[in-house]
N, C-alpha and C positions, 0 to 999 in steps of 0.2 A: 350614453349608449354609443357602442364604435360603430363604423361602418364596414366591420368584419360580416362577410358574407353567411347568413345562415346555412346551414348545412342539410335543413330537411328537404327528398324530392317533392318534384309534386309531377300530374300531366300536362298542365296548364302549358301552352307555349307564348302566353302573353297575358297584361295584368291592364284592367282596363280602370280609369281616371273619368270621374265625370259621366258616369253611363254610357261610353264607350264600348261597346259590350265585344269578347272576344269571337271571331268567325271560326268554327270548325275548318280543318283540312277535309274537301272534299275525300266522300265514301268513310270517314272516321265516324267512330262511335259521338253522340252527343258529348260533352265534356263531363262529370259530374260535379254536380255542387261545391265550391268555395269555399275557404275563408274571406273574411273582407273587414279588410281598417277603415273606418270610418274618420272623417277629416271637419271637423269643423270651418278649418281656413282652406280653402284650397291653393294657397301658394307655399305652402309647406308639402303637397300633392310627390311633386317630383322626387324628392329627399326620402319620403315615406315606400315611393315606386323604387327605387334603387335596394332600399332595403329589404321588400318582399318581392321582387321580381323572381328569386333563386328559388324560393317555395312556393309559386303558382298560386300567392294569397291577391286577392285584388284590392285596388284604391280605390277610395269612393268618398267623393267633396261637389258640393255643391258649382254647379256650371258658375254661379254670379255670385255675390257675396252681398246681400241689403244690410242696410247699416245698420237698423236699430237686429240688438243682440236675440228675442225672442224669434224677430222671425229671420235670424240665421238659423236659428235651434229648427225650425219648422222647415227651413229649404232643406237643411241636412236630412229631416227625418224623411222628407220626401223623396230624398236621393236614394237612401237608401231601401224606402219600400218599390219604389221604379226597379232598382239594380235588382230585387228579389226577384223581380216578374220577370225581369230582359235577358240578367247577365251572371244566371248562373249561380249566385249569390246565394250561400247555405245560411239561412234567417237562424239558425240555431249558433251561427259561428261569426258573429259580427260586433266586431272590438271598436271603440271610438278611441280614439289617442290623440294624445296634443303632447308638444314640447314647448319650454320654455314658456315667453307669457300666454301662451295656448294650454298651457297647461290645466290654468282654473276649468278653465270652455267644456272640458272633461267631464267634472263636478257639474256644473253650472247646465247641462246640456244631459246628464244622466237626472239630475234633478225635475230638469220637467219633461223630459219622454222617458220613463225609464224603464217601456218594457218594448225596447227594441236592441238593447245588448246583452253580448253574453258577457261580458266584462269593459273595464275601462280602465286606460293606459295612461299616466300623466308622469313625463318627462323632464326633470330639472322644475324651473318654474315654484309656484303656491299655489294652494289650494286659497288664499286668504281672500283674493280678489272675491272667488266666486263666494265665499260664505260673506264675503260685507254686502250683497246684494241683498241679504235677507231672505234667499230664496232656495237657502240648500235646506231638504229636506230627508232628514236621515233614512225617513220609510223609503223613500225610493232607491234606496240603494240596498235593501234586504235582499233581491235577486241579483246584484249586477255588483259584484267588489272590484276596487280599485288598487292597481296597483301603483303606488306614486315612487319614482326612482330618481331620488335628489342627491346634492353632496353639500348642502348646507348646515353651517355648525347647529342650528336650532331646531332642525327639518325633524327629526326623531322623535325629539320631544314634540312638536305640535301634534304628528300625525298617532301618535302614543295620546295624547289628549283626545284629539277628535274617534278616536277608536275609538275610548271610551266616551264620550257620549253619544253614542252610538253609530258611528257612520261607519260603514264596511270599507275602511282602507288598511291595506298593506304597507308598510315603506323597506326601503331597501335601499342601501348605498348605491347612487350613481358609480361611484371609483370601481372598475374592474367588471361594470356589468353589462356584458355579450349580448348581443342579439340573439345568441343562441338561448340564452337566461329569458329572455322577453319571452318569443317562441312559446320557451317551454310552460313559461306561465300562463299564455296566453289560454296555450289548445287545449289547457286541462278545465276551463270552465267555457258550458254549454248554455244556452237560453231554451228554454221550456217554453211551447205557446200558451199550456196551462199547468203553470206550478201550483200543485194544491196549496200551497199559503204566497197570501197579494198583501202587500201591504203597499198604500199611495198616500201623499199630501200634496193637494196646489192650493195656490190661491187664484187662477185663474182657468174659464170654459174653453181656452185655444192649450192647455193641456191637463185634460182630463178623461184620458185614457191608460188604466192601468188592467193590463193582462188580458180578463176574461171579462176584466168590470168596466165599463164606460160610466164614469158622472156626466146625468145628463141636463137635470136641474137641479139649482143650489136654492137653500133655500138657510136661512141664519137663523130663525125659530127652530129649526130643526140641532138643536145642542146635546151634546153626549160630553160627560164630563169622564167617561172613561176613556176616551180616547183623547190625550192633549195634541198641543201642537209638537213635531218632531225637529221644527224650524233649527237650524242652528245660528245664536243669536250672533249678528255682524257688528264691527266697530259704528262707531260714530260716524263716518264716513264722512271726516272730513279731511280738506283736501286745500292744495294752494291756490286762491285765486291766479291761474299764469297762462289760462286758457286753455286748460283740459290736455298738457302733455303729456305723455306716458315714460317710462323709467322698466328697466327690466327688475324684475322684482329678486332677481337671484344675485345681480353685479353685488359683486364683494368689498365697495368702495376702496378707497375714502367717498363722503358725499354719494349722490343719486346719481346715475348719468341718464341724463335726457335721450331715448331712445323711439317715442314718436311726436310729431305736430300735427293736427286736422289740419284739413285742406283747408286753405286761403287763413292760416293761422297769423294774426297780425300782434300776438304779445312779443314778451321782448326778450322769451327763450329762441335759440339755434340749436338742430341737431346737436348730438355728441356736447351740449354744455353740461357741468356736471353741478349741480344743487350741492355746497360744500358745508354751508350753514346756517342757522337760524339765530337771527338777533345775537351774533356771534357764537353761540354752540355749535363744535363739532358735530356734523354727521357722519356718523361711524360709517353706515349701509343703508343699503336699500329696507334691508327688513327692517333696522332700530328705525329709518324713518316712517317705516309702515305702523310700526307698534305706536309710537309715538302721536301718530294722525289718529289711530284708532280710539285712542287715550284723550283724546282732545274732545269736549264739550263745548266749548263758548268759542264762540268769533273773537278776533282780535288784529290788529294790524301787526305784522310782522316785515326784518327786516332779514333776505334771501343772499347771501351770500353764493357769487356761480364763477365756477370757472373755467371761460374760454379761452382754449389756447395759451400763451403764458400769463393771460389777464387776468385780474378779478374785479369782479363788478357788484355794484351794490344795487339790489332790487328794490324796492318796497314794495308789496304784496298785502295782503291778507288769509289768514285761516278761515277759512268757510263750513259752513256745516249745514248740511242741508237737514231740511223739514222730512222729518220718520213718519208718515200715517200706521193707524195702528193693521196691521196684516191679519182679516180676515181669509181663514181656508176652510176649507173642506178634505174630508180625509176617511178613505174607505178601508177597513180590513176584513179581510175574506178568506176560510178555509174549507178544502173540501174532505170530510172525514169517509174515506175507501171502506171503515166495517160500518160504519152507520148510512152509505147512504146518502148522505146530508152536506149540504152545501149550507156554512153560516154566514153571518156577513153582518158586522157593525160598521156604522156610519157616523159620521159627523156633518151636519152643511148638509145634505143632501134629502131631495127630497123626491128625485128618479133616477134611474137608472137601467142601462141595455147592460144581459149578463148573458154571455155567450158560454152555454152548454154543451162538453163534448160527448160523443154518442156514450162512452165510457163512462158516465155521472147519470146519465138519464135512466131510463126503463124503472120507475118508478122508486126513485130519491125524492128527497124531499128539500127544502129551502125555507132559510130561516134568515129575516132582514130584522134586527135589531127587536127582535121579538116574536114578531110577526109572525105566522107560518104560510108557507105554501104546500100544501099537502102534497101533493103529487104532480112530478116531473115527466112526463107520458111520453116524449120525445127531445133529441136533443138539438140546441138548435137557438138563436137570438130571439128572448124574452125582455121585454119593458115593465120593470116594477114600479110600480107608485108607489106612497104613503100618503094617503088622505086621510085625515078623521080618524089618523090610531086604525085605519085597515090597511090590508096590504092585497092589492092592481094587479093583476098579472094580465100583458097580452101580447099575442106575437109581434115581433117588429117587421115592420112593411118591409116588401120588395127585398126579404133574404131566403135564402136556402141552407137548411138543415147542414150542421155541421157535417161536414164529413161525404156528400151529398155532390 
């Protein structure tokens, strides 16, 4: 993407980072509601504000960054339901984007909240990272498409793969493509607070909120063999023992070039070394070394060929492969039929759930959980369904008010 200025106005006279929230000019009208990019990392923040500063879109990344990956997903989500309430933030127009190896974080972060955008943006970079986690789950991207804009020779082909098995992404040549091309991609998809069809998969309770349905107990007796898993399956995930450095996933080699180290890293990599070969094999790229990790099943000692600066140096290492447990989920689908009335709803893993009715569904519809019926919907508003003993619970959920209310 260049850093050609977008062309659309906006009123906005500032774009706020961090819940920063923008102050009206005294005697002005309040501002109206936003767009807003949403940031996984926030030191990509600034780069992102230069680019929608000129259409009044805001920024919005987490104040800290905690290290384990799920609860960045949870800081971000938090940022941005803060920014809805403080700073103007239109909840129907809120993009998550990452560049380069931020890219996955896109996937990986639509995958377990994924009913807080209206689209999602991944720049250069792969999607590959986040699907070897084992945790990209194509139902959650039925509301929220992706558009991924690379210029890698094989990028077409993968993301032509992953469309067909189902994940909602788009691709498109990085070479020649404007910010004013992003823009326009962008503003043309909205988020719905209640799309009459939800489709969700997790395998965990810190996310398990999709649209209007919250999973609220799991329960693994509880099996539907009509609904499988939508999991998309990741490599072998293994890796070089050399002390978990990182490699940009897009560099065009020859060889890997070493682009991070953990803090207090005491292996016997350096910044900027590049990974040239294995037990004498050429590494063409980043990607052939990626395909090649994924392709790998058994541990074995290998020998790392790197080269620093005019040297080359011989490593000994090993290929590692961690331990796979088998991934237990849960997975809700839900539609609301406008001539019948009727809210359906199949389940997997689940044995409760908070289903948030809007006044618009209510006044006597009806509710159907995996068979079960709920006769009559008398107001609309946050209900708790059970499944005990083949019946089906209904009761209001504490300490809320009626939708709409």
């Amino acid at each position: 993407m260049t850093s050609k200025s977008w062309s659309a106005k906006s009123a906005l006279v500032c774009v706020t980072i961090s819940l920063l929230a923008c102050a009206p000019a005294a005697a002005q009208p309040a501002p109206s509601k936003t767009p807003a990019i949403a940031l996984i990392d926030a030191a990509d923040a600034p780069q992102w504000q230069t680019w929608a500063k000129d259409i009044g879109w805001q920024v919005l990344a987490p104040a800290t960054t905690p290290g384990n990956f799920d609860q960045r997903v949870l800081a971000l989500a938090s940022t941005v339901r803060d920014a809805i309430q403080t700073s103007n933030v239109d909840p129907a127009r809120v993009y998550i984007a990452g560049r380069a190896e931020a890219a996955a974080a896109v996937l990986y972060t639509i995958s377990r909240v994924p009913d807080l955008w209206a689209a999602g943006l991944a720049l250069g970079g792969s999607p590959q990272p986040a699907i070897d986690t084992n945790r990209i789950f194509t139902a959650n991207f039925t509301n929220v498409p992706v558009l991924w804009a690379s210029a890698g020779a094989d990028d077409e082909a993968l993301a032509a793969k992953l469309k067909k098995a189902g994940l909602n992404i788009e691709w498109r040549s990085a070479n020649g493509f404007t910010n004013a091309a992003v823009l326009e991609w962008l503003a043309q998809h909205h988020r719905d607070d209640f799309p009459a069809e939800i489709d969700c998969e997790t395998n965990s309770p810190n996310f398990a909120h999709c649209y209007w349905i919250e999973m609220s107990k799991f329960d693994v007796n509880e099996r539907n063999d009509v609904l499988p898993t939508t999991v998309l399956p990741g490599g072998s995930g293994a890796a070089l023992d050399l002390g978990g450095f990182g490699y940009k996933t897009d560099d065009p080699g020859p060889g890997i070039l070493v682009s991070y180290l953990p803090d207090k890293y005491n292996g016997p990599l350096k910044m900027n070394d590049r990974i040239m070969a294995l037990d004498g094999k050429p590494l063409e790229n980043a990607a052939r070394f990626a395909e090649t990790m994924n392709r790998t099943t058994d541990e074995r000692p290998v020998v790392a060929t790197v080269q620093r600066g005019k040297d080359r140096i011989r490593v000994e290492t090993r290929i590692v492969v961690p331990r796979r447990d088998n991934l237990v989920t849960a997975r809700v689908e839900a539609q609301y039929l406008a001539a019948d009335k009727e809210i359906q709803i199949v389940s997997r893993t689940i044995s409760e759930m908070r289903v948030t009715i809007p006044p618009a569904w209510a006044l006597g519809g009806k509710l159907y959980w995996n068979g079960l019926s709920l006769e009559k919907i008398d107001s609309p508003g946050c209900i708790i369904l059970t499944i005990e003993k083949e019946l089906l619970h209904a009761a209001r959920c504490p300490e809320t008010l009626p939708v709409g209310k």
